[in-house]
C-alpha positions as CSV (number, residue, x, y, z in Angstrom):
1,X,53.0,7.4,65.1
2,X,56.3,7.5,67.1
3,X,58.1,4.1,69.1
4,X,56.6,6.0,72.7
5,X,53.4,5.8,71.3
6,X,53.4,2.3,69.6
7,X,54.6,1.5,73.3
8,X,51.6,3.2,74.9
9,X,49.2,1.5,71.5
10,X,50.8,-2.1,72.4
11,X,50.7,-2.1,76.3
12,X,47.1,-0.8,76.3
13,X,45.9,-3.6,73.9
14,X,48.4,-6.4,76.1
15,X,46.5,-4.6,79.5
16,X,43.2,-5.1,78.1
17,X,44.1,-9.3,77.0
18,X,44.3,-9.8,80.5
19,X,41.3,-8.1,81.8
20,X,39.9,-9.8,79.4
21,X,41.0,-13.1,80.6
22,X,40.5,-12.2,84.1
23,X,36.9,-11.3,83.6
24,X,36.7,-15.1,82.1
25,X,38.0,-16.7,84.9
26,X,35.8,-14.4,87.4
27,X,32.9,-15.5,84.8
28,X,33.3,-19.0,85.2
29,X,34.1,-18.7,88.9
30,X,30.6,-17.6,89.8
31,X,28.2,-19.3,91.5
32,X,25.2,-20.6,89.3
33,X,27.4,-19.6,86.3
34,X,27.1,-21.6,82.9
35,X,30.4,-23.2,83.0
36,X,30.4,-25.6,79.8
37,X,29.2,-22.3,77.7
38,X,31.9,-19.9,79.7
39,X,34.8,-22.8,80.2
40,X,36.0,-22.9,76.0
41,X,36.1,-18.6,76.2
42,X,38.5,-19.0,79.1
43,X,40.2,-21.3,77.6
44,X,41.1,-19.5,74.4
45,X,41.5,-16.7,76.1
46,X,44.1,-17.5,78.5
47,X,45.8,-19.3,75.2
48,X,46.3,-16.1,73.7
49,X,48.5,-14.5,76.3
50,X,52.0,-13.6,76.2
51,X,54.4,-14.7,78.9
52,X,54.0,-11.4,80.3
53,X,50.3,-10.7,80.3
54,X,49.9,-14.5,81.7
55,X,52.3,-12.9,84.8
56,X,49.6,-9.9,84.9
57,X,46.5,-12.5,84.9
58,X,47.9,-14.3,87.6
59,X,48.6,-10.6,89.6
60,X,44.5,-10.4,88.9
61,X,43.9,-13.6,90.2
62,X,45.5,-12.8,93.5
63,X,44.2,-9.3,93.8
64,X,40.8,-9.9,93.0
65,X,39.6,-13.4,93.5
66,X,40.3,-13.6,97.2
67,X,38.6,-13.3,100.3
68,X,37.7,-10.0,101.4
69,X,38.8,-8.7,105.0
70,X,35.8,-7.0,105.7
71,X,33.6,-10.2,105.1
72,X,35.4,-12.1,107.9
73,X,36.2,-9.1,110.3
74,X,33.4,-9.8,112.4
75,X,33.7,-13.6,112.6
76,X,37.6,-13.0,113.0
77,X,36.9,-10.5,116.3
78,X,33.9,-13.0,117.3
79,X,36.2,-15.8,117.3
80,X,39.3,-14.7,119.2
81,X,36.5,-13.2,122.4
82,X,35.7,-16.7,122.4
83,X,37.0,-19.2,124.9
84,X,37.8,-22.6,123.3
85,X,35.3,-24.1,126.0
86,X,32.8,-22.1,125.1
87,X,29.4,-23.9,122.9
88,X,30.0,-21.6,120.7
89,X,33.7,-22.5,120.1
90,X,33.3,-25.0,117.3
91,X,30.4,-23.6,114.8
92,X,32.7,-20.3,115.2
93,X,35.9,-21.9,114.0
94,X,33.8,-24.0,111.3
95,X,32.2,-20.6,109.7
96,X,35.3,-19.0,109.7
97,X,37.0,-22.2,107.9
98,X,33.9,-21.8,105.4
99,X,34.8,-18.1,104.9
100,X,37.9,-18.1,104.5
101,X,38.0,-21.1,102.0
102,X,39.8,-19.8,98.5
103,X,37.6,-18.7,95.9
104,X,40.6,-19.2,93.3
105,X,40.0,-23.1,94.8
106,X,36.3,-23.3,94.4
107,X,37.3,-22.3,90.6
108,X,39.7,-24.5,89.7
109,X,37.8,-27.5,91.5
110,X,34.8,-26.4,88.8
111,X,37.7,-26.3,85.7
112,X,38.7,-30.2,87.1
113,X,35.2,-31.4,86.8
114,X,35.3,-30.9,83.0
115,X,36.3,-32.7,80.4
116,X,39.7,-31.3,79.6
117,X,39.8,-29.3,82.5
118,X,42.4,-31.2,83.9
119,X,44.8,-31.2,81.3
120,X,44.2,-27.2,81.5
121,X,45.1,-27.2,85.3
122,X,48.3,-28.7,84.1
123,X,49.5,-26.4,81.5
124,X,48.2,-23.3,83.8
125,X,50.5,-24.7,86.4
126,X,53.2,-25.5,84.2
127,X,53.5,-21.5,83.0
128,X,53.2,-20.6,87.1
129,X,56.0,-22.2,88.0
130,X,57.8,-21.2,85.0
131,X,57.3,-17.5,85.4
132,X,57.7,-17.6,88.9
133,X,61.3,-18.6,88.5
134,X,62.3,-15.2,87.4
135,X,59.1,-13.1,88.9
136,X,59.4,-10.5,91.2
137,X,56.2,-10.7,92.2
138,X,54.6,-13.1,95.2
139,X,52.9,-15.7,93.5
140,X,52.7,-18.7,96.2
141,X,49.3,-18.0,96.7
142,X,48.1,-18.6,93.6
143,X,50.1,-22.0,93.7
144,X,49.3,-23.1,97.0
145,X,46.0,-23.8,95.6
146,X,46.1,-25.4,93.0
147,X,48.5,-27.7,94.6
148,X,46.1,-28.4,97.1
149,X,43.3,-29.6,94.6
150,X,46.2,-31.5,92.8
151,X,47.5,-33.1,95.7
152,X,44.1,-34.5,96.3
153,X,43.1,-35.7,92.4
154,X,46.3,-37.3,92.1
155,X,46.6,-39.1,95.4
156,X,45.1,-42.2,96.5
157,X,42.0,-43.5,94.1
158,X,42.9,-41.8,91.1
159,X,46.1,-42.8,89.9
160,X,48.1,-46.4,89.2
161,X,50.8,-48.1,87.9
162,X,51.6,-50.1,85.0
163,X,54.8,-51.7,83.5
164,X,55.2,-51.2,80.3
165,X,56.8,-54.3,78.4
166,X,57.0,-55.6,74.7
167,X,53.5,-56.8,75.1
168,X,52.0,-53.5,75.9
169,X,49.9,-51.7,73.2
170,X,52.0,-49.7,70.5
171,X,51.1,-46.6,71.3
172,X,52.4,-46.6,75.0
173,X,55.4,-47.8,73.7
174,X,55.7,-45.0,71.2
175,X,54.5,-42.2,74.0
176,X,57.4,-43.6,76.3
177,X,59.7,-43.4,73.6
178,X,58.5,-40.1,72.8
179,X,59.0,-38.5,76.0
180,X,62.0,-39.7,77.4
181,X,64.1,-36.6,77.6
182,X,67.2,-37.9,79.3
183,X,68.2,-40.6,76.6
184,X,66.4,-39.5,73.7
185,X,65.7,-42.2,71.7
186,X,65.8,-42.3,67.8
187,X,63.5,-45.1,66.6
188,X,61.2,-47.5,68.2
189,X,63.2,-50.6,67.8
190,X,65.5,-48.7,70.2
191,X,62.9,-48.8,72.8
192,X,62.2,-52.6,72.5
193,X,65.7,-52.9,73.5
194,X,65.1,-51.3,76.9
195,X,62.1,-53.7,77.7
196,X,63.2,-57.1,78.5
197,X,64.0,-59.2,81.2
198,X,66.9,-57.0,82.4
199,X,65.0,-53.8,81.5
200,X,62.2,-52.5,82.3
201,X,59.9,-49.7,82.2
202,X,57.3,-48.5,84.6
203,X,54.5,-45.7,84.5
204,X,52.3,-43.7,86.7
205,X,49.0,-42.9,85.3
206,X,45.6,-40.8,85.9
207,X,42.0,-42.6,85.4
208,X,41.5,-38.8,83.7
209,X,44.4,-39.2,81.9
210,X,44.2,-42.8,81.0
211,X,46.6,-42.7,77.7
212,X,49.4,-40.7,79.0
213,X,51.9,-41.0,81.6
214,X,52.3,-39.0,84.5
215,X,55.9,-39.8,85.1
216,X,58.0,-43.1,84.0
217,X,61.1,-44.9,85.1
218,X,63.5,-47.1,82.8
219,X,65.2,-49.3,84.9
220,X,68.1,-51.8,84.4
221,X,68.5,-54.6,86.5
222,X,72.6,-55.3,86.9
223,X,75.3,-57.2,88.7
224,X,77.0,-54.2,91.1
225,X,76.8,-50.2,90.6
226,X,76.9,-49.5,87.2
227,X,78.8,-46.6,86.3
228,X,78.9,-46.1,82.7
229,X,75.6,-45.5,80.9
230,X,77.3,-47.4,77.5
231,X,76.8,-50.6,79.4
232,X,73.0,-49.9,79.7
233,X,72.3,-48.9,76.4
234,X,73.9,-51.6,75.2
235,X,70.6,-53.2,75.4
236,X,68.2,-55.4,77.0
237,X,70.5,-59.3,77.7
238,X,69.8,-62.5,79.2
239,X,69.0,-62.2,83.4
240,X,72.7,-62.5,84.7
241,X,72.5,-65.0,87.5
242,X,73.8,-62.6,89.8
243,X,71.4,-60.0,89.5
244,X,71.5,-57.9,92.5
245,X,71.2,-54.2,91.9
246,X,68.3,-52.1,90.1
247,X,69.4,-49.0,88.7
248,X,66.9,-46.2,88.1
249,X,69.0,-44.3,84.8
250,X,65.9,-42.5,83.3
251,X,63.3,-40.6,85.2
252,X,60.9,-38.4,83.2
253,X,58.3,-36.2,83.8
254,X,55.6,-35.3,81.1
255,X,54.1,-33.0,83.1
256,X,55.8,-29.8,84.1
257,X,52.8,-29.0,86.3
258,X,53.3,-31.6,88.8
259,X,56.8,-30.7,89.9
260,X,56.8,-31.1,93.4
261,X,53.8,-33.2,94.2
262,X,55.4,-36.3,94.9
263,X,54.7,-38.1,92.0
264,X,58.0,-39.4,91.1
265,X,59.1,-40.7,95.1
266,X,56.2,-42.3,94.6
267,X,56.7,-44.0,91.4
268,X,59.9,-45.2,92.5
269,X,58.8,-46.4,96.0
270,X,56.5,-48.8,94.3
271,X,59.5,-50.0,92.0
272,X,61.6,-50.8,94.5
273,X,58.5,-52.5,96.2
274,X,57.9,-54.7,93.1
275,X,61.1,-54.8,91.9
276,X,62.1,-56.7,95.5
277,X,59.3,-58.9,95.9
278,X,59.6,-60.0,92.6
279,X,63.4,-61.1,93.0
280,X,64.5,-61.0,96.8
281,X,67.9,-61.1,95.7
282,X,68.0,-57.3,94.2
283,X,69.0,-55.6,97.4
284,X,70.7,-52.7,96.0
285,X,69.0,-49.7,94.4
286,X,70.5,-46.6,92.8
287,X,70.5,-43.8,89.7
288,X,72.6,-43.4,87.2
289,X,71.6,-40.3,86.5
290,X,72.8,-37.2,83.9
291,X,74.1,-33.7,85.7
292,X,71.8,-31.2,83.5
293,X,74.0,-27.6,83.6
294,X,77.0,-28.6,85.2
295,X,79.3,-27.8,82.2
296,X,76.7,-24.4,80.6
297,X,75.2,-22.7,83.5
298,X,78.3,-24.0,86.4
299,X,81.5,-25.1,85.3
300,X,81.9,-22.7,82.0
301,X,80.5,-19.2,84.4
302,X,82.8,-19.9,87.1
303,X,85.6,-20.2,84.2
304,X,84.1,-16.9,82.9
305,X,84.6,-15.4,86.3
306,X,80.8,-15.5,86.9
307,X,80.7,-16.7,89.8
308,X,78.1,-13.8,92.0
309,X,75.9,-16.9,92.2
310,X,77.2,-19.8,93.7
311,X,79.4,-20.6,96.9
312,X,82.8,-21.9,94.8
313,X,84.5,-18.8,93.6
314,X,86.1,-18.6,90.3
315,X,89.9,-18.1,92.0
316,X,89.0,-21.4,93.8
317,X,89.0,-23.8,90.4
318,X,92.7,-23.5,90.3
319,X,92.9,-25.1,93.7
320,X,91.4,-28.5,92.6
321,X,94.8,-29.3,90.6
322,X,97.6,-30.0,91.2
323,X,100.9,-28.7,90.6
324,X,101.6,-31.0,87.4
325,X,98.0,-30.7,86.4
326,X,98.3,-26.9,86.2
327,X,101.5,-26.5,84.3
328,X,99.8,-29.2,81.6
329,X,96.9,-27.1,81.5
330,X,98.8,-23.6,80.7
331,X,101.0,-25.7,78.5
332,X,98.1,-27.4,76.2
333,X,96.4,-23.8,76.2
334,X,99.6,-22.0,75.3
335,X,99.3,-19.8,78.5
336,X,102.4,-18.5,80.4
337,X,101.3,-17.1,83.4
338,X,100.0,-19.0,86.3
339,X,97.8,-16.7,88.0
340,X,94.1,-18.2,88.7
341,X,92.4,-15.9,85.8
342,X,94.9,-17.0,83.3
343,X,94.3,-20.8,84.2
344,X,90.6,-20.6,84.0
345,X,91.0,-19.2,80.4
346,X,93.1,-22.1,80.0
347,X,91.0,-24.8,81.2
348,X,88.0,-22.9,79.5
349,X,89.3,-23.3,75.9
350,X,90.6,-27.1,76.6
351,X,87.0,-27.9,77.9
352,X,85.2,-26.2,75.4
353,X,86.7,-28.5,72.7
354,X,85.0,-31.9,73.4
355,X,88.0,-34.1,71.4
356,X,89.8,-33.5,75.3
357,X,87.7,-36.7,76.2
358,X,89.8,-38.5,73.4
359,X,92.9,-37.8,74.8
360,X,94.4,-40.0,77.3
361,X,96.8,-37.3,79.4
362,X,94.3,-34.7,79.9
363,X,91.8,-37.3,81.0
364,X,94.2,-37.9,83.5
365,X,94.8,-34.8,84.3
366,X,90.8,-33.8,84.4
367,X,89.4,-36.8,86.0
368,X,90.1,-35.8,90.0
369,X,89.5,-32.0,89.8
370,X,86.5,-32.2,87.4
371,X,84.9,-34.8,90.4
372,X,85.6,-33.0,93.1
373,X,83.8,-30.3,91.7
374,X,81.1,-31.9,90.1
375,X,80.5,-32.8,93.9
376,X,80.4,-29.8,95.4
377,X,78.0,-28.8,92.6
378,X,75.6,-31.4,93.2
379,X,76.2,-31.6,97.3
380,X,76.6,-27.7,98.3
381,X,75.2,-25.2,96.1
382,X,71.9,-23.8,96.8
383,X,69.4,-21.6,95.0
384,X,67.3,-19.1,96.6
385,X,65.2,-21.5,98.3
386,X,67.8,-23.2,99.8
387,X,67.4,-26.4,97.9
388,X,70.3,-28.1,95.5
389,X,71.2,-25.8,92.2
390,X,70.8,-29.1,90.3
391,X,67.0,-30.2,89.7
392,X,68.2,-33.7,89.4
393,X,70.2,-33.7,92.5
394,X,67.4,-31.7,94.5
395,X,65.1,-34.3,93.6
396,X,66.8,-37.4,94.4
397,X,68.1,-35.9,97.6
398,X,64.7,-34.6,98.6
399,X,63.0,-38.0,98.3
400,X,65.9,-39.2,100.7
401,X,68.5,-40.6,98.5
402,X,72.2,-40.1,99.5
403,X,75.5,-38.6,96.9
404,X,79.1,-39.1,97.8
405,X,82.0,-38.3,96.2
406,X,83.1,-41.7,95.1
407,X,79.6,-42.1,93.1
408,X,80.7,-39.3,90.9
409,X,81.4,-41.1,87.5
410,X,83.9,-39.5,85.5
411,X,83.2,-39.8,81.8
412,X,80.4,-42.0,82.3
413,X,78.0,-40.6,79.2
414,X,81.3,-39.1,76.9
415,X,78.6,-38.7,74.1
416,X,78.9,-35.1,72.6
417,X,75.3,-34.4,74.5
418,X,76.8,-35.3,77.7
419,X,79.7,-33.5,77.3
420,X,77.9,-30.5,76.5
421,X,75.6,-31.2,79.2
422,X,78.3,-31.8,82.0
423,X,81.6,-32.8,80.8
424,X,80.7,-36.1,80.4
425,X,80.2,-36.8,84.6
426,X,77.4,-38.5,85.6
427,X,76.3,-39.7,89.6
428,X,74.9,-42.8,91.7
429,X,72.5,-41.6,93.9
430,X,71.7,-44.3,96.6
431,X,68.5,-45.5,98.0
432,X,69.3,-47.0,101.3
433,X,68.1,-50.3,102.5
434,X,65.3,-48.9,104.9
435,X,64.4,-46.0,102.3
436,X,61.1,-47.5,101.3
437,X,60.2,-47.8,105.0
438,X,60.7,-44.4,105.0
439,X,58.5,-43.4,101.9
440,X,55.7,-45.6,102.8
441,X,55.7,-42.8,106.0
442,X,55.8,-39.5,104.5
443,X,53.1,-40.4,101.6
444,X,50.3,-41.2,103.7
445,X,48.6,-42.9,100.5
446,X,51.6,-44.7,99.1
447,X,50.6,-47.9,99.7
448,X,47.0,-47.4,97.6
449,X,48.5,-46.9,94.1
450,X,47.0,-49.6,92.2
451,X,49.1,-52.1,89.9
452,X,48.1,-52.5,86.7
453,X,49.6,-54.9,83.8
454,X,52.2,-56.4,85.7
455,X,53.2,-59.7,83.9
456,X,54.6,-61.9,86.3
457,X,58.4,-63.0,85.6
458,X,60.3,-65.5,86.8
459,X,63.2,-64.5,89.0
């Protein structure tokens, strides 16, 4: 057998997985079906998918599990010869609602109800929005509703909060510890040091999901803007007496499929909530917060003359220096010419050798270009939807939370991760005065999260 027909062999057995899987989720979508006898064969069927064939299942799921134009032609014609004074007016528009109501929805509301479903709904989620990052294919549809059964199981009723502190049961200790993705930690006892009376940690959960956080914050609670993350992992201290600033340096997610639900505004609207009634002295509330691919998928392309994707142009790094600043450059890199392609190369091989943060005159020289332009990352490019190219600046700015240049922290996390993650530049976001006011507004349901295992401390 040649490679054209091992092709042919391999694409027909891939093409059959998913009309395989497609036919399981049809299955268990029908009315009357047996769902806990169908659910575990969909189940281990859409586990065995490639990437690929999970993109060609969710095609299917598009395609064939939707409502059908010629079963609500009728009704659609019926309804617009109708006057909206007319009797009829109302029982028209609710029959059409009921006809037009997602059969992909009625589905995954059926998965929810069973025990492990949910977690399911999460992880199927989780690969959408992954493959829809680089699909060409429309495939809103097929989010849109399970965000909308999401959006009602993990609203108001159904999830809480709870701080986690040195008294809280080992194993949400270890989970926490576990999960936190932004400062990884290497043992447990490290985690006891960020619980304490300056540090704490709080968690949203699920009543479905009862041993696992949704989302978690690690929290410090400081004198001033803290602008170095070595003074925060320095450990958990006595309360200074002038206490007047919480800052919000870890934010983690554990579950890719809630991205954009809310969940986090949320959990830090209620921290700032508690946090302020339990001391009315913290007034100020911030991030420290990490700038994931500023230095891999930014800084180092634009260097590379890769620049097709974002609004700063590679010719335009050159401009951030200045005239002493670019004759250092050439000279540490052993370049000669000046032109803007032969300075990127040199600031490309200085920056890709992290002992520059060691050095005292190229720190100098870095420190104002390499902010200027960390800003513009974080507060003017856009991806294709128009939101920030940093997650954790589209985030922060999308729950409300303002960035300025002069919260730009020049090696604030010099750590070989963080210079390999972003030079070593980390940002304060700010969360106004009247920004709580402002979430309680836009999350209808905000003020419903229950509170769960707060220990009262004295401020």
């Amino acid at each position: 057998m040649n490679s054209e027909d091992e092709k042919k062999e391999s694409g027909g057995r891939s093409q059959k997985r998913i009309e395989e899987a497609l036919k399981a989720f049809q299955d268990v979508g029908a009315e009357d079906s047996p769902f806990d006898k169908l659910f575990p064969g969909l189940k281990s069927h859409y586990q065995s998918l490639e990437e690929p064939e999970k993109e060609g299942l969710f095609k299917g799921l598009i395609e064939q599990l939707e409502v059908k134009k010629a079963e609500i032609d009728p009704l659609a014609k019926a309804l617009l010869a109708c006057q909206q004074d007319d009797p009829r007016w109302a029982s028209l528009l609710a029959d059409f609602r009921n006809r037009v109501y997602s059969p992909r929805l009625n589905l995954f509301r059926k998965i929810s109800r069973s025990p492990g479903g949910l977690r399911f709904l999460l992880d199927f989620r989780g690969d959408l929005l992954s493959i829809r990052r680089h699909s060409r294919l429309d495939l809103d549809p097929l989010d849109s509703d399970i965000v909308f059964l999401l959006e009602m199981l993990f609203q108001e009723g159904f999830i809480y909060l709870e701080e986690i502190t040195l008294d809280s049961a080992y194993k949400q200790i270890e989970l926490i510890k576990n999960r936190d993705l932004i400062h990884p930690m290497a043992s447990i006892e490290e985690m006891g040091q960020r619980l304490g009376k300056d540090r704490r940690c709080f968690a949203l959960y699920h009543r479905l999901l009862p041993y696992e956080p949704i989302v978690f914050i690690e929290v410090a609670l400081t004198e001033g803007l803290v602008r170095d993350i070595s003074q925060i992992m320095a450990g958990a201290g006595g309360r200074k007496a002038r206490v007047d600033t919480a800052i919000f340096y870890s934010i983690n997610n554990t579950q890719n499929g809630l991205a954009g639900l809310g969940l986090g505004k949320t959990l830090i609207g209620r921290v700032v909530d508690y946090v302020r009634n339990e001391n009315e002295k913290i007034k100020n509330f911030a991030t420290l917060s990490p700038i994931p691919g500023f230095w891999r998928r930014y800084l180092r392309p634009l260097l590379e003359e890769g620049d097709e994707n974002f609004s700063l142009k590679s010719t335009d790094v050159i401009s951030f220096f200045s005239k002493k600043g670019k004759g250092k450059i050439m000279e540490r890199a052993g370049e000669e010419e000046r032109e803007p392609l032969h300075f990127n190369r040199a600031l490309l091989s200085i920056l890709s050798d992290e002992s520059w943060a060691r050095e005292e005159e190229l720190k100098n020289i870095l420190r104002s270009p390499l902010i200027k332009i960390a800003y513009h990352y974080l507060a003017n490019e856009k991806n294709r939807r128009d939101k920030p190219l940093n997650p954790v600046a589209g985030f922060h700015l999308g729950n409300g939370a303002t960035i300025s240049e002069r919260n730009i922290n020049f090696l604030a996390n010099p750590s070989s991760r963080g210079l390999k993650e972003s030079c070593g530049i980390m940002a304060n976001y700010i969360y106004s005065s009247n920004w709580l006011s402002q979430a309680r507004r836009s999350l209808r349901w905000f003020d419903r999260v229950e509170m769960r295992g707060l220990f009262g401390r004295k401020a």
